[in-house]
C-alpha atoms as one frame of an Amber mdcrd trajectory, in Angstrom:
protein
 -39.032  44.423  -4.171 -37.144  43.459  -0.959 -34.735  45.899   0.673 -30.766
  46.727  -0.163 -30.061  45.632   3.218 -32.412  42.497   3.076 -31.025  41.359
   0.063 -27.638  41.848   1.135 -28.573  39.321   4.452 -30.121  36.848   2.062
 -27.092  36.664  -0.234 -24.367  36.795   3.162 -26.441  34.145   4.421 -27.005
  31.808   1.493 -22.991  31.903   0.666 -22.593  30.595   4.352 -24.963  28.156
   4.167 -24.158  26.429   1.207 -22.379  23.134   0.458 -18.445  23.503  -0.303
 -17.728  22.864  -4.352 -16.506  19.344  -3.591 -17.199  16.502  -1.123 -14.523
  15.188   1.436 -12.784  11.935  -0.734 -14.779   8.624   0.584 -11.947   6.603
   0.454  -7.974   6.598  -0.291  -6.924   6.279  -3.968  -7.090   3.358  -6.066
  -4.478   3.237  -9.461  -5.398   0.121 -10.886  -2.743  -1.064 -13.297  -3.725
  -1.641 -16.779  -1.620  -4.735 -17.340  -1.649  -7.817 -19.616  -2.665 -11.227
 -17.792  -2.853 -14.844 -18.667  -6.163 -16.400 -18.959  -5.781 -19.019 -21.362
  -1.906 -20.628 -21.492  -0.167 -19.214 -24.398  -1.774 -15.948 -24.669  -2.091
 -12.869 -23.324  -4.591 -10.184 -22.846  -3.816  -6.055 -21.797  -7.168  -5.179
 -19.448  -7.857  -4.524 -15.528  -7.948  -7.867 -14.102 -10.936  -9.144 -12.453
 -11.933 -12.146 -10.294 -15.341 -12.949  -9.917 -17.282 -15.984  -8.080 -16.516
 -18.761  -5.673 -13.547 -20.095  -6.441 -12.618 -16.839  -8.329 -12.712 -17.232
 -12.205 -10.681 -13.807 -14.311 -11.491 -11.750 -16.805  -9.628  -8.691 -18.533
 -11.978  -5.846 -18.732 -11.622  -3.002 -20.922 -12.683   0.130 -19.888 -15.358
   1.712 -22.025 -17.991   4.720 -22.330 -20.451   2.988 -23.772 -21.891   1.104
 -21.893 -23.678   2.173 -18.359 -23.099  -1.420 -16.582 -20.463  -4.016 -16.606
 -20.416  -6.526 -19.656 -19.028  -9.849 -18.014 -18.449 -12.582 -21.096 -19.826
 -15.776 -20.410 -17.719 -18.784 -21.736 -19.439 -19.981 -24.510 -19.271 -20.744
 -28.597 -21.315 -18.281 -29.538 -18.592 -15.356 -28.941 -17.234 -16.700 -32.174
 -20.659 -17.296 -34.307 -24.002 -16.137 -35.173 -26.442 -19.195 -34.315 -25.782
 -22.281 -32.427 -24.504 -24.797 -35.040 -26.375 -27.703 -35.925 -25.400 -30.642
 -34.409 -25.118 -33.332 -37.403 -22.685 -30.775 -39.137 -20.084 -31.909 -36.486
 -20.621 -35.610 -35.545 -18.122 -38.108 -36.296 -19.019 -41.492 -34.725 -21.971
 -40.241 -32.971 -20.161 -37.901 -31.001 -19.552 -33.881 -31.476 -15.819 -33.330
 -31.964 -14.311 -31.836 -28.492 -11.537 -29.975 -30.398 -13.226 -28.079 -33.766
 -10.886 -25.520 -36.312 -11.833 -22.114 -37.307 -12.690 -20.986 -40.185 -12.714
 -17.165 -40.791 -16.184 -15.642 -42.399 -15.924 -12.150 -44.331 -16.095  -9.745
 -41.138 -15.057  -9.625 -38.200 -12.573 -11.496 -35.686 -15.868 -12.793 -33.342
 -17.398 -14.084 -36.896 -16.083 -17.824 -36.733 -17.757 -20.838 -37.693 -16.958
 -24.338 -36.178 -16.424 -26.755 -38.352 -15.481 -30.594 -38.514 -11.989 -30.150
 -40.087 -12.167 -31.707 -43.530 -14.834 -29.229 -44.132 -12.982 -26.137 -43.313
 -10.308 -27.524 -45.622 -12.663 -26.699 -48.651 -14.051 -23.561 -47.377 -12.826
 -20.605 -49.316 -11.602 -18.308 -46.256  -9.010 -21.355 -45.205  -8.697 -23.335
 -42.291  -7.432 -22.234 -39.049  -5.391 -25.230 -37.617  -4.476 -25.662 -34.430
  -6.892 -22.652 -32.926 -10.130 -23.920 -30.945 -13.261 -21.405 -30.412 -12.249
 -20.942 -26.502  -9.255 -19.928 -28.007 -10.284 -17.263 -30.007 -13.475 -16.187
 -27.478 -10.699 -15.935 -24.591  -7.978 -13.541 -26.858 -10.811 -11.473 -27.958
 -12.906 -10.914 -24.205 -10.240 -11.558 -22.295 -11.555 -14.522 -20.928 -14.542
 -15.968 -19.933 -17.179 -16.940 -16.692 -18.841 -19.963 -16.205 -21.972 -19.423
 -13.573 -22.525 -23.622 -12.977 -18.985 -23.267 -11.134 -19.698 -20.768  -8.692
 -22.444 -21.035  -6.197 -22.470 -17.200  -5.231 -24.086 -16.817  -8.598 -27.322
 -15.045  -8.956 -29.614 -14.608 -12.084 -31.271 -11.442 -11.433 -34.305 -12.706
 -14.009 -34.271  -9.269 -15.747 -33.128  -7.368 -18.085 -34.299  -4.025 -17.909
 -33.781  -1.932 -21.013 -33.893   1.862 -18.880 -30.637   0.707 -16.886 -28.633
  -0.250 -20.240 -29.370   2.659 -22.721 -26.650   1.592 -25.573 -28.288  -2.081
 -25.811 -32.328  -0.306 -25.716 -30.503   1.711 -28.468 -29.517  -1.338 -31.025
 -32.159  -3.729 -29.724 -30.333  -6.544 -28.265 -32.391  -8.362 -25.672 -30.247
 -11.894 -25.117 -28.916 -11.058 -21.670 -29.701 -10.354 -18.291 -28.487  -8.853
 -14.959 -26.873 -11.208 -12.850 -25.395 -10.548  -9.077 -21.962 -12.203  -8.208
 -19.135 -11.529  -5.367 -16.384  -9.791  -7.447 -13.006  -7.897  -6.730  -9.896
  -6.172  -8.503  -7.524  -8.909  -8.674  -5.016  -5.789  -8.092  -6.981  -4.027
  -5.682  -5.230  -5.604  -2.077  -1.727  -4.605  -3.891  -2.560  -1.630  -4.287
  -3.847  -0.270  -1.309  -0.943  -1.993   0.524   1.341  -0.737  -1.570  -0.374
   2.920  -1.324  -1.606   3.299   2.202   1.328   0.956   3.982  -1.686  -0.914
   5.272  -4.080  -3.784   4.864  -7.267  -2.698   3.723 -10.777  -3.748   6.140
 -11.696  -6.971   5.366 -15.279  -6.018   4.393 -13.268  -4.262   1.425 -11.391
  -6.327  -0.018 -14.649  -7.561  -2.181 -17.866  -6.702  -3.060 -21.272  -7.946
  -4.530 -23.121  -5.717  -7.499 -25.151  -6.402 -10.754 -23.672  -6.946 -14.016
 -24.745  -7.887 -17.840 -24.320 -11.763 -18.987 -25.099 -12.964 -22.331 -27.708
 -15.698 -22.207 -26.946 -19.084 -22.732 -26.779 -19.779 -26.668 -26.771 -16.284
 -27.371 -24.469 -14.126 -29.444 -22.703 -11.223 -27.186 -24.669  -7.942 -28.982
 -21.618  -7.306 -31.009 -19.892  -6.131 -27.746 -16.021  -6.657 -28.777 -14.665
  -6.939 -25.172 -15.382  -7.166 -21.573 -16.494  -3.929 -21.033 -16.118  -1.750
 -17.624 -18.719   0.562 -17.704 -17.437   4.024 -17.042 -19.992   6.224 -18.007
 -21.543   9.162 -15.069 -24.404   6.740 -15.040 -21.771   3.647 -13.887 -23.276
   1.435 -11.838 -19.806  -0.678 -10.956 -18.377   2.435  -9.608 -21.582   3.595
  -8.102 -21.435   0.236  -6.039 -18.158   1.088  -4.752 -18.477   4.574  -3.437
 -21.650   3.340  -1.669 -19.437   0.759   0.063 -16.770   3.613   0.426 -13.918
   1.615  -1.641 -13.368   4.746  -4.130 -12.763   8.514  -3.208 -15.239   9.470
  -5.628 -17.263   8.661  -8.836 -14.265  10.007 -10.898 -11.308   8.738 -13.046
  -8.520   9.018 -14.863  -7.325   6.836 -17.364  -4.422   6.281 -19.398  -1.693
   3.675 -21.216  -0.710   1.734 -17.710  -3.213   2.353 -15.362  -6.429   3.508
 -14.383  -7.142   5.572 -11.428 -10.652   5.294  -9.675 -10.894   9.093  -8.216
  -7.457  10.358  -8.704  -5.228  11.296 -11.317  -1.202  10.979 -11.156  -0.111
  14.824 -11.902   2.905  13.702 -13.773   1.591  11.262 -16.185   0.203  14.369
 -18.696   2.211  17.236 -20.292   0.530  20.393 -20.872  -3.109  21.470 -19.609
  -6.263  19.180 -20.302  -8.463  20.304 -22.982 -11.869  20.525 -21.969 -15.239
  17.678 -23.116 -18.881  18.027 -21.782 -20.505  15.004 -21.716 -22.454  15.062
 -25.583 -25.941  13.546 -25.428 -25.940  10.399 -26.868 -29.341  10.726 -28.300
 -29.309  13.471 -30.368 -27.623  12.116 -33.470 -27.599   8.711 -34.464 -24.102
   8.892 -36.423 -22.673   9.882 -32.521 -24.137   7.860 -30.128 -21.689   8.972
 -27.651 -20.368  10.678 -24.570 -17.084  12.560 -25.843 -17.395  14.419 -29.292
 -14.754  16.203 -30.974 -13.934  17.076 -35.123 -10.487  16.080 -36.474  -9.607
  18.858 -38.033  -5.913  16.443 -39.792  -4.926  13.660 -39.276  -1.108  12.496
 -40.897   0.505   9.021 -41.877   4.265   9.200 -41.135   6.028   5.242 -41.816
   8.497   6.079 -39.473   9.498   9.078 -36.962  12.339  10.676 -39.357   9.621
  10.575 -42.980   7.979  13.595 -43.513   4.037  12.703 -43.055   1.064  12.786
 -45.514  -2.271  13.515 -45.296  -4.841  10.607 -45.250  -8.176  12.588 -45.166
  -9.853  14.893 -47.679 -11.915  17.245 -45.416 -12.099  17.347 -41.374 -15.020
  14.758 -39.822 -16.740  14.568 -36.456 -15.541  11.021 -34.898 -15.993   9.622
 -31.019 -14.009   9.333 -28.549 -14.054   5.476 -26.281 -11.023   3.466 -24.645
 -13.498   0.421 -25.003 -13.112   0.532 -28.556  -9.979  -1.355 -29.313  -9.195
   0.180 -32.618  -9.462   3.616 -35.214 -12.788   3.782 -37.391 -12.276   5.984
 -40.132 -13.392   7.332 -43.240 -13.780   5.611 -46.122 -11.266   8.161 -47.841
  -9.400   8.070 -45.192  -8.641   3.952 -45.361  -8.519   4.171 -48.956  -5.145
   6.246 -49.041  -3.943   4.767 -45.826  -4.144   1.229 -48.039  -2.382   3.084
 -51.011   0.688   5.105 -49.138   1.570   1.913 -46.952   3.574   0.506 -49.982
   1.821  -2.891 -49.426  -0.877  -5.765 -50.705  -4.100  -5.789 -49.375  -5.604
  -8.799 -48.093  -8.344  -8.244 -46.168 -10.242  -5.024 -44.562 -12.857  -5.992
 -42.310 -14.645  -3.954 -39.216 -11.971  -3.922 -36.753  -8.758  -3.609 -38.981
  -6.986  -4.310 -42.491  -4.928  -7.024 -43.076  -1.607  -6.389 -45.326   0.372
  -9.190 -47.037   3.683  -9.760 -45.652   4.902 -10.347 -42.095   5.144  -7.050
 -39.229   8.574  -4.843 -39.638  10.477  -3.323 -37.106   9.451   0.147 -38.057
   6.518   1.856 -35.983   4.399   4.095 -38.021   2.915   7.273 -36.499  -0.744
   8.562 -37.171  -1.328  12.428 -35.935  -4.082  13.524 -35.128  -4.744  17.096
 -34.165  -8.657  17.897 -33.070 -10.727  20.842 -32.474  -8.887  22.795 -29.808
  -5.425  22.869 -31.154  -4.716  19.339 -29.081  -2.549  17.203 -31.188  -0.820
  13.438 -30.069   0.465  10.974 -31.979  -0.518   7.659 -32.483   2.029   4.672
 -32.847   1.288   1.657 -35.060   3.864  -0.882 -34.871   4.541  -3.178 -37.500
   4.881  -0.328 -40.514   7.500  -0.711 -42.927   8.165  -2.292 -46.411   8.253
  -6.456 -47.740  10.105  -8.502 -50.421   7.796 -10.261 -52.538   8.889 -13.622
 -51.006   8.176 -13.090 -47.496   5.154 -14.546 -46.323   2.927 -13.349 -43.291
   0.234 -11.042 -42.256   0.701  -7.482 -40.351  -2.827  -6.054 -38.763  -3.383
  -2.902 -39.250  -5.957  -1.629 -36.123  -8.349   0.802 -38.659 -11.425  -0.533
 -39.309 -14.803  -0.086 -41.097 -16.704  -0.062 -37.844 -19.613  -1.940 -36.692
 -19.075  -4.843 -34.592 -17.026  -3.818 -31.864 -17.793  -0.009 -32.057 -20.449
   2.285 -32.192 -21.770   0.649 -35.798 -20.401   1.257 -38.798 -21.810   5.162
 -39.484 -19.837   5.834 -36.507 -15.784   7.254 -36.729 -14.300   5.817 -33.498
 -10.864   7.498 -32.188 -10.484   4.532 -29.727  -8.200   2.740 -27.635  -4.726
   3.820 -29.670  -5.857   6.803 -29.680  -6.650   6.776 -25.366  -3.476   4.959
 -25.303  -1.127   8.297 -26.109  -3.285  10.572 -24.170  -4.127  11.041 -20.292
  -8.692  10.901 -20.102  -9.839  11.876 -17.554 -13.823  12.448 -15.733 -14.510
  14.971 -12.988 -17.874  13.829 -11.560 -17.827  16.825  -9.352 -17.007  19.847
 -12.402 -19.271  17.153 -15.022 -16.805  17.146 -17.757 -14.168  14.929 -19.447
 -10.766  16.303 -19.740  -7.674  15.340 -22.382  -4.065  16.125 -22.081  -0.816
  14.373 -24.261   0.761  11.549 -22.202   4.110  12.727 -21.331   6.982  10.249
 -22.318   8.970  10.926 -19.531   7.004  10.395 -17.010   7.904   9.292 -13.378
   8.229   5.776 -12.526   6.403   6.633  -9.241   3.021   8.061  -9.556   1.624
  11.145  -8.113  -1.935  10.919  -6.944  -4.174  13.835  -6.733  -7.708  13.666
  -5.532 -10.312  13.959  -8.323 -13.902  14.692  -8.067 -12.584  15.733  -3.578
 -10.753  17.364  -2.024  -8.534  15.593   0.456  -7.672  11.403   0.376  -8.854
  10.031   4.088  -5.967   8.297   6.155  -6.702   5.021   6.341  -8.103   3.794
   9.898  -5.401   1.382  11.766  -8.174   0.536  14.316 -10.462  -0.579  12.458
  -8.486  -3.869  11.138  -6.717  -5.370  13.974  -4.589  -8.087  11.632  -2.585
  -5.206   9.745   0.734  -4.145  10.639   0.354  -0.291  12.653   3.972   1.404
  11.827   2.566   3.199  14.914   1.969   0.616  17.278   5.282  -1.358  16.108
   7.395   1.859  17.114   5.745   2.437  19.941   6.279  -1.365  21.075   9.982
  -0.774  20.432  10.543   2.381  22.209   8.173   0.740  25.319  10.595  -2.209
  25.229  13.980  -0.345  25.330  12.548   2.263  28.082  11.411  -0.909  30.058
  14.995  -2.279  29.684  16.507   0.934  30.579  14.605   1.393  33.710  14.923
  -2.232  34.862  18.663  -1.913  34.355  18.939   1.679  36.747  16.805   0.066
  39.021  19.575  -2.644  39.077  22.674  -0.275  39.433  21.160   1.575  42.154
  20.303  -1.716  44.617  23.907  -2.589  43.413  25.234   0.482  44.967  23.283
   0.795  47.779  23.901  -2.940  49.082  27.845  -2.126  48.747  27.067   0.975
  50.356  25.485  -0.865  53.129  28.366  -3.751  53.656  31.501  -1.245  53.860
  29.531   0.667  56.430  29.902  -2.827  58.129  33.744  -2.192  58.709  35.211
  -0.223  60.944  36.838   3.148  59.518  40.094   4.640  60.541  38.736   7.316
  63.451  39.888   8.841  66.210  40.043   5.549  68.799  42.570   3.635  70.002
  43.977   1.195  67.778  43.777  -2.530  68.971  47.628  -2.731  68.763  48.183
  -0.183  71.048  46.384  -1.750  74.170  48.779  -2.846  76.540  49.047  -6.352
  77.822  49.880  -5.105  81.130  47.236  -3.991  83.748  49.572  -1.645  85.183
  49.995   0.502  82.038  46.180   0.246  81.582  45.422   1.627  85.304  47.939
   4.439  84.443  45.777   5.318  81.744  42.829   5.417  83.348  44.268   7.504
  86.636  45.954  10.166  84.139  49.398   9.392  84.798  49.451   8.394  81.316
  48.354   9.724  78.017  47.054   7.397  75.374  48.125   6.972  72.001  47.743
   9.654  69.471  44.021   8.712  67.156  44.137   6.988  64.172  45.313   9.922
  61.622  42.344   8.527  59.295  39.961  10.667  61.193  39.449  14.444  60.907
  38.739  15.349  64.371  36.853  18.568  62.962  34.515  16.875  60.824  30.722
  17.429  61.020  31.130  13.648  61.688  32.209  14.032  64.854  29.875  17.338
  66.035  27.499  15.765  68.393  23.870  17.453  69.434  25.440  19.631  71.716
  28.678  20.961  69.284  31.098  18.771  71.723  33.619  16.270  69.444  33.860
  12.563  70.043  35.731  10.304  68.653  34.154   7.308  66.750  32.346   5.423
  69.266  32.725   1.422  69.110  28.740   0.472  69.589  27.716  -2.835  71.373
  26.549  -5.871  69.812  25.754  -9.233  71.123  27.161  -8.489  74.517  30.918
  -7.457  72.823  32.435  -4.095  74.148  35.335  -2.285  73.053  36.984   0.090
  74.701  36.326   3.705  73.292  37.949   7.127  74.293  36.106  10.108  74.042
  37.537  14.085  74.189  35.614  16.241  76.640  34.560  19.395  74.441  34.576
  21.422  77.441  37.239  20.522  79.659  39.674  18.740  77.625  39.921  16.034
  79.682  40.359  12.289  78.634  38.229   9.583  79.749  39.263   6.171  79.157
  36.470   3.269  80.358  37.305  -0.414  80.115  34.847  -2.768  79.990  34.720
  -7.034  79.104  36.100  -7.291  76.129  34.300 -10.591  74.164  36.756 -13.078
  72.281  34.187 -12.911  69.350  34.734 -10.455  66.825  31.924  -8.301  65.614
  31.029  -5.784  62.722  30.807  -2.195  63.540  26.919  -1.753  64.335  25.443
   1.087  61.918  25.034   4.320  63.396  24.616   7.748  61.684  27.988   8.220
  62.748  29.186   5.912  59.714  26.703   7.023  57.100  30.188   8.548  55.165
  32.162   5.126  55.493  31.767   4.684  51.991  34.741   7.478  51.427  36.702
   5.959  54.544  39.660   4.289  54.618  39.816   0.505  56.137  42.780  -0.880
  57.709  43.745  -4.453  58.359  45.250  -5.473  61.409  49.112  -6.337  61.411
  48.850  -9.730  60.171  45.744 -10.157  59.615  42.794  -9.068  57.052  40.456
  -5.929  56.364  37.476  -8.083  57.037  36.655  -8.768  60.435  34.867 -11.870
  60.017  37.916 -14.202  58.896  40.233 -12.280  61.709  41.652 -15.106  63.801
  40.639 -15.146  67.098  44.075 -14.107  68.457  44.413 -11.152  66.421  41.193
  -9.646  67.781  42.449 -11.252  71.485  42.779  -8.425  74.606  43.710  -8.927
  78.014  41.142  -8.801  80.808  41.431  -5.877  81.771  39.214  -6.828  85.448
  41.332  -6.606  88.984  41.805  -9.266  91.071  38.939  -8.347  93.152  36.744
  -8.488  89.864  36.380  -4.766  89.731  37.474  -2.705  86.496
């Protein structure tokens, strides 16, 4: 025997090492609705909607835990008899009759013979006028698939009794895989509508196997197009190899069903807990979900007091793909009796009652092995005069076609319709809670089978809108347009900037006005017999804008431009003395030449001439006139 110590490493190590409970979700969720579509004009058929082949052709599938693999229905006569009909029972004129009536046999609704017409008239089940087998094939599979139209078709040549187990178990051999391009006719929706983007093209359909009736064969008393839902499903298998489904689990109920996920507020209470049965062990329950019915109640409407229906408790299965109740023989017997109506007709998928459908809705409760109890609504209920005429279906049948035979009790799809089913792939076991009637309108998805729903990649599909990228494009744009319109203000205000330093600003010089006309007062300046005029009282003679390099003031100095001089005066810092030089004085008026001596002219004051204007360019030449100031002897 090892160690304490060893063992303890072993144990340390192995919980490190091994695999979390449950796997990263492969994909985001997908809640198919469970809807009714159109697939022949005039009626209409509850199922997930599927397209399939090139050009797409629908079907309404039903989903179903019998059956390992897809059951596609190919469009054909024999969905509605037993052997192909002989042809010289329907020629008139040498030709078959394109549109045939229906005539019911004893049993059930995909046992129809086609007949000529006046024939049907003398059969003893009546004639049904007006209905045509594609009809009746295309309300009871929910359509139908033609292979000749699509050329992505594929006959797989094989049909491989291990990979179907129900149809090894009852011996039907007409039918074979085939391979076709398929999708969800729901499935772009709802991503969209769930992830706020497009899903990758290589998503949006797939290629897998499926089961197809042979041509001229009956459909192996499959009632419906069945979507295989079982663990062993090879439709969803197909999908989370291609990464289109979080996981190999589900959850189904009344309005949708929800490839690994479940919405958290469409059940009330806590799920009562199913391991898979094996289907093998007893041939009376060939299936996956087991459970006894310990009562089960007939109440014709929600305010009667109910009545029992059932003698003793019974073992029955549990399958959405079976679209109606199989019950005991005791248990149909006083249904029949406590309805308060004729009988007249019970066959394997329901009983038919004289007398037209009422508004009252009948309730059937059913409490199983567990304590879980839901009720089950029958519309239609309710009691007839003796002159109204009409039929009202009852969904309880005797089993067999349809079902799981007819030794097998079947709690099927109005039962699944009140409750919430659900399959953890992950834990390996079914789960059942009641549907809860007020439910939110918006569903709540919670991984199943994982842990956490990836975000969808934005990259990886460059045609789909990225909220992201659009944002980001917005924000970039106004930014841009912001910065483009600073830029803007600021070369605004600098060029004005630059053009009023252009004028001349109120200093400390002598004003144009004040220069004398006469030389005489001009060389009395200059000797220092006379003072000048006072500076402009723009100017602030202590200014920093007048400190020079070596701390001495000055007053604004007039620069030199294209030969033009103006006379400037300038205050000796040291000696207080005043300087006055005169030089040739141009006729051509000038702008100021920049200097850092004007780099504050933008918060200087400009003043126009008397008579004239602020800007020196459109001064007339007189205004900016001044007398030459040379002597006679051309000295200044």
């Amino acid at each position: 025997m090892l160690p304490r110590e060893l063992r303890i490493y072993i144990a340390l190590f192995s919980l490190i090492t091994s695999p979390t409970s449950a796997a990263k979700c492969a994909a985001p969720p997908l809640n198919l609705p469970y809807r009714n579509i159109s697939v022949t004009p005039g009626l209409l058929t509850k199922g997930i909607p599927m397209q399939l082949g090139t050009p797409w052709q629908q079907v309404a599938l039903i989903p179903s835990l019998q059956l390992d693999n897809t059951f596609i229905p190919r469009f054909s006569n024999t969905c509605v008899h037993n052997e192909v009909m002989p042809m010289d029972k329907n020629i008139t004129n040498g030709k078959r009759d394109v549109i045939l009536d229906l005539w019911e046999r004893d049993g059930h609704p995909g046992s129809f013979e086609e007949n000529g017409g006046d024939q049907a008239q003398g059969s003893p089940y009546g004639a049904w006028e007006g209905e045509n087998w594609w009809v009746k094939c295309s309300e009871t599979y929910g359509g139908g698939y033609v292979p000749a139209l699509s050329p992505t078709f594929h006959d797989n040549g094989t049909n491989d009794q291990i990979r179907e187990w129900w149809f090894k178990k009852v011996d039907y051999k007409d039918w074979h895989f085939v391979t076709e391009t398929w999708r969800f006719a729901d499935y772009l929706d709802v991503y969209t509508h769930e992830n706020y983007v497009a899903p990758e093209d290589d998503k949006k359909q797939t290629t897998s196997s499926f089961m197809f009736a042979d041509e001229g064969k009956l459909f192996g008393d499959v009632g419906a197009s069945l979507l295989g839902l079982t663990p062993q499903s090879s439709l969803l298998q197909a999908l989370f190899d291609r990464k289109i489904v979080p996981s190999m689990s589900w959850s189904l109920s009344n309005e949708s069903l929800c490839l690994g996920c479940v919405d958290a507020g469409a059940s009330k209470g806590d799920f009562q807990i199913f391991k898979p049965a094996d289907r093998g062990k007893d041939d009376k329950l060939p299936c996956l979900i087991q459970s006894k019915v310990e009562a089960l109640n007939w109440h014709p409407s929600l305010d009667v007091e109910g009545a029992t229906i059932i003698e003793k408790s019974f073992m029955a299965c549990i399958d959405p793909g079976v679209k109606f109740l199989v019950l005991p023989n005791d248990a149909r017997a006083t249904f029949k009796k406590i309805v308060e109506r004729d009988v007249k007709g019970e066959y394997e998928d329901y009983i038919l009652f004289k007398g037209p459908p009422k508004e009252d809705v009948g309730l059937l409760t059913v409490r199983l092995e567990g304590g879980l109890e839901v009720n089950i609504t029958i519309p239609g209920a309710g009691k007839v005069g003796a002159e109204e005429t009409g039929e009202w279906q009852a969904p309880i049948g005797k089993g067999g076609w349809g079902a799981y035979g007819n030794q097998t009790f079947v709690l099927g799809k109005p039962f699944t319709d009140t409750i919430v089913l659900r399959w953890d792939a992950e834990q390996q076991e079914y789960g059942i809670a009641p549907l809860n009637p007020s439910r939110p309108s918006e569903p709540d998805l919670k991984p199943l089978g994982c842990t956490e729903f990836p975000k969808p990649s934005h990259s990886d599909n460059s045609k789909q809108t990225n909220t992201g990228v659009l944002i980001g494009s917005v924000l970039g744009a106004f930014t841009g347009g912001l910065l483009f319109a600073l830029a803007l203000l600021f070369f605004f205000r600098r060029g004005r900037k630059t053009t009023l330093s252009k004028y001349e600003p109120l200093g400390d010089t002598v004003p144009m006005r004040a220069i004398p006309s006469d030389r005489r007062t001009v060389d009395s300046w200059m000797s220092g017999a006379l003072s000048p005029p006072p500076p402009s009282v723009g100017g602030t003679i202590g200014s920093p804008s007048y400190l020079d390099a070596a701390g001495s003031r000055s007053g604004s100095r007039m620069g030199e431009r294209d030969g033009m001089s103006i006379i400037g005066v300038s205050m000796s810092g040291g000696g207080g003395g005043l300087g006055i030089g005169a030089r040739e004085v141009n006729r051509e008026p000038v702008m100021v030449a920049d200097s850092a001596v004007y780099e504050g002219a933008g918060r200087e004051v400009y003043e126009a001439p008397e008579g004239g204007t602020a800007f020196p360019s459109k001064r007339e030449r007189a205004e900016v006139w001044s007398p030459d100031l040379r002597r006679e002897d051309g000295s200044v």
